[in-house]
N, C-alpha and C positions, 0 to 999 in steps of 0.2 A: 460612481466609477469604481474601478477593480480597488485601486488607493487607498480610499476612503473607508475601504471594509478593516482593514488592519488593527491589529489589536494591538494596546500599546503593552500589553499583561508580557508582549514576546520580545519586549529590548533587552529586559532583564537576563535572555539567552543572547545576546546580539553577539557576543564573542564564538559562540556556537552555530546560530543559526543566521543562515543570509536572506534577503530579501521577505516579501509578505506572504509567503506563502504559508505558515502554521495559522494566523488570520485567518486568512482566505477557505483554508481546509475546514476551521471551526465555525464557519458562516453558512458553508454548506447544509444543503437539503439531500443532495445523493451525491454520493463518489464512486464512481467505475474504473475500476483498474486493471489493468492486466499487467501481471510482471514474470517476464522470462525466467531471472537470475537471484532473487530475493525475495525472501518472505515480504511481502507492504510491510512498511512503517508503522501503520498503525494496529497492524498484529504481529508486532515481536515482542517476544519475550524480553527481558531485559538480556538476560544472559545470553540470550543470538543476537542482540541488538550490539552485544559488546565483543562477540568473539566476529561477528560479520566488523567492526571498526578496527581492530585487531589484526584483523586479516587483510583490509584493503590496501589497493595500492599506495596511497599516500597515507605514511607512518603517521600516527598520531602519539600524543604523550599520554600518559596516562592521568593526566587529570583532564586535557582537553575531554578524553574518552567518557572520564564519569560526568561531565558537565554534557557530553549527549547525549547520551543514555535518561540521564536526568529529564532533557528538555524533551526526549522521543516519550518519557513514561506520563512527564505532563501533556501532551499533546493527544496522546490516547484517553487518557483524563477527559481534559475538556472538549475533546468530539465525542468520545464513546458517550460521559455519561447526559443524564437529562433529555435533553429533545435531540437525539444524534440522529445524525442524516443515515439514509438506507445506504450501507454498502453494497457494493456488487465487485466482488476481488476475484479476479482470474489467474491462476497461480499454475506455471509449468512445474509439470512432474521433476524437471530439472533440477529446479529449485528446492524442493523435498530434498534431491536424493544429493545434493550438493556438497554442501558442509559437513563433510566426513572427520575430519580431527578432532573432533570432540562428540558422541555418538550420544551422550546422556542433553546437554545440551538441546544435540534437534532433534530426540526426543521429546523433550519436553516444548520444544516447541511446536512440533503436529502434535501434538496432547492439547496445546491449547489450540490449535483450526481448530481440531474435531470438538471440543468445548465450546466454543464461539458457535461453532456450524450446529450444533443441536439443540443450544441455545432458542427457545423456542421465542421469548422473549424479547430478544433483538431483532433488526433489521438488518443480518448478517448473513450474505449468503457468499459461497465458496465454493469454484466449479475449479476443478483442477484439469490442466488439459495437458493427458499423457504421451509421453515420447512416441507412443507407438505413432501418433497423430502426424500424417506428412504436414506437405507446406501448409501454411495460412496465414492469414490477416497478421497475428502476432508475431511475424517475424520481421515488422517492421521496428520491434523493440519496444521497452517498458514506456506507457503511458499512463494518465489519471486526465479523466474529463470530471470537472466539478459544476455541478449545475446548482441553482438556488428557488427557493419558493420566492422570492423577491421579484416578479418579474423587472422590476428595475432593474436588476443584476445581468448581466449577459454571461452565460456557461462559457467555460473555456478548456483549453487542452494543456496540462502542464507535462514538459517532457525534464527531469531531474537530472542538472548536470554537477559535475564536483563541486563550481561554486555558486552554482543557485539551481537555474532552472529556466526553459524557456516557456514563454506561454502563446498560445495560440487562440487568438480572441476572433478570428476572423469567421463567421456563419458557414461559409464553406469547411474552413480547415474543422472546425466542431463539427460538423456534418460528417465527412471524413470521418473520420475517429469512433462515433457514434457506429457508425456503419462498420468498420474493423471491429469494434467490442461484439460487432450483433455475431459477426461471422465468425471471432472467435467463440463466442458462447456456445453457438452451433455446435462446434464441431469437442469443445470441452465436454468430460465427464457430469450429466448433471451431477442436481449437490449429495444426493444420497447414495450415489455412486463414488463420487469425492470422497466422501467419508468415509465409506468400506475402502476403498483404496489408502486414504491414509491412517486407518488401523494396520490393513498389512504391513504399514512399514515401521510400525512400533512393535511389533510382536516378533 
């Protein structure tokens, strides 16, 4: 069961982080994302990771903030390295051109996509899908479908809300979602396109 996967390594954030999903991410074999409005979790920087909690609607304190940041850098930690599951992160142009009060900041953070994306090494890929782009799939909003080499494991659809996140285990609603990431991908920048596009935006 989904349960069962949890790792106990993530109570130690329990004041930070809610429910099994940092677990569940690390058990992975492939994670599909698409996100509207934010760089993913698991490629931020520290420094957008702390000016995007900075920024959000509900105020945090400043030491709540450095204990996520914390728990967001170990979380990258133990999915990226070793046997990390194949990313596949679909990233609106939006989101690049976003976070303007701090200009060096998200710089340095498309410094590190384009680092990750050329990265020949990993199983990282990064298809950015640009404003010019009308309707599609993605305007149903940020999701993550986590599937596993477990076939005991059943994939599922995690949609991240303030205080956790809902999951969708049902064959249909995975199916769904599956099919919204394809139609996004479609219509997204491939990745080497991606990439020259987020040079333009550092230079």
């Amino acid at each position: 069961m989904r349960q069962s996967r949890q790792r106990g390594r993530w109570a130690q954030y329990g004041d930070v982080l809610t429910g099994e999903y940092a677990g569940l991410e690390e058990e992975a074999s492939r994670i599909s994302s698409y996100e509207p409005i934010v760089i993913p979790g698991l490629l931020q920087t520290p420094e957008y990771a702390r000016l995007h909690m900075q920024s959000a609607s509900a105020p945090r304190v400043d030491s709540e903030i450095d204990r996520t940041v914390e728990a967001r850098v170990q979380r990258q930690e133990e999915v990226l390295q070793g046997s990390a599951p194949e990313l596949w992160m679909i990233i609106d142009e939006n989101a690049l051109r976003r976070m303007v009060v701090d200009q060096e900041v998200m710089r340095g953070q498309i410094d590190h996509l384009i680092t990750v994306s050329e990265d020949l090494t990993n199983a990282i890929t990064v298809q950015v899908l640009p404003v010019a782009t009308s309707f599609h799939s993605g305007l149903v909003g940020p999701f993550v479908i986590l599937e596993y080499a477990d076939e005991d494991i059943a994939p599922f659809v995690f949609l991240e809300t303030d205080t956790d996140g809902l999951y969708l285990e049902r064959e249909e609603e995975v199916s769904r979602y599956r099919r919204l990431f394809e139609q996004a991908q479609s219509v997204a920048l491939g990745p080497q396109d991606s990439v020259q596009l987020m040079h333009g935006l550092t230079t």
